[in-house]
C-alpha positions as CSV (number, residue, x, y, z in Angstrom):
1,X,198.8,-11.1,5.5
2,X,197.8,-8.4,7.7
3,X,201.7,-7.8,8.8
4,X,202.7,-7.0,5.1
5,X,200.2,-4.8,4.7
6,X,201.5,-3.0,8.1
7,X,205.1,-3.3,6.6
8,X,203.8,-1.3,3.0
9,X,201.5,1.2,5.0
10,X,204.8,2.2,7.0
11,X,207.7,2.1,3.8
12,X,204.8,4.5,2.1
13,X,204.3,6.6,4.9
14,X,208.2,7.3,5.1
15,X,208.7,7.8,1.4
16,X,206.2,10.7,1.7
17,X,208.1,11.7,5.3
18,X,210.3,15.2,4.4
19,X,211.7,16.0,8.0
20,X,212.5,12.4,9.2
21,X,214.3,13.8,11.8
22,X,211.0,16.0,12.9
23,X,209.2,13.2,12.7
24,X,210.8,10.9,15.2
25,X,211.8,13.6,17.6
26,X,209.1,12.9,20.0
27,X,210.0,9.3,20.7
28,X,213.6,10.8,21.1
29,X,212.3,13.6,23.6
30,X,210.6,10.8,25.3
31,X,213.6,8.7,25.6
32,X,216.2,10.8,26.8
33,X,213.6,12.0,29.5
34,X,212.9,8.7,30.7
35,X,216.4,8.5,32.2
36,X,216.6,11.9,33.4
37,X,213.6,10.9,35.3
38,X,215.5,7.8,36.5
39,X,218.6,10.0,37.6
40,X,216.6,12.3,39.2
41,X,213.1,11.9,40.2
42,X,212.1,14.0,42.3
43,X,213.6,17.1,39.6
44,X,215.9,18.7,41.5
45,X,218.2,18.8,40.1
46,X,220.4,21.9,38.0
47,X,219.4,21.3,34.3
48,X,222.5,20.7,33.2
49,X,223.4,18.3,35.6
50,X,220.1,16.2,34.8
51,X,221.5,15.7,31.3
52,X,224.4,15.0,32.3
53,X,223.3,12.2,34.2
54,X,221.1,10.8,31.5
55,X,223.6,11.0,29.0
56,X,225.4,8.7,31.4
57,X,222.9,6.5,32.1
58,X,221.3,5.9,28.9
59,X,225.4,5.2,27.7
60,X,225.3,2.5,30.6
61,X,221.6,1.4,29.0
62,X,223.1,1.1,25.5
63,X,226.2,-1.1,26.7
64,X,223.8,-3.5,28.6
65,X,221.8,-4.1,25.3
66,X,225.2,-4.1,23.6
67,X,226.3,-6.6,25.8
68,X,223.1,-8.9,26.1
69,X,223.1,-8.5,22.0
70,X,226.9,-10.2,21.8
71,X,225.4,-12.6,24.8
72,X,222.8,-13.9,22.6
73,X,224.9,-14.6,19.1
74,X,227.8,-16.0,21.1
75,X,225.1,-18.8,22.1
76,X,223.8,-18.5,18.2
């Protein structure tokens, strides 16, 4: 029972959630700076060209799930 009590705790705790976009933006930050971490790790890179190179790379990461997902229900 304990994981629909977890399921109710977290639909409350939304409902009463103003800035959802506030809320979630520090799993965002974190995302987006695990691949500019993976493009460049050693942070030498120009700013600009760090994002640039994570926007790439986490395109690349979102087409590998894409493609694993359509893997997985052509099997289905």
């Amino acid at each position: 029972m304990a994981g629909i009590d977890k399921r109710i705790a977290v639909l409350v705790s939304w409902s009463k959630t103003g800035d959802r976009k506030q809320r979630t933006k520090p799993g965002r930050d974190a995302f987006v700076a695990r691949f500019e971490r993976e493009v460049d790790p050693e942070g030498v890179l120009p700013v600009e060209e760090r994002r640039r190179r994570a926007e790439l790379a986490k395109r690349a990461y979102m087409l590998r799930l894409a493609k694993r997902s359509a893997q997985v229900r052509k099997k289905g």
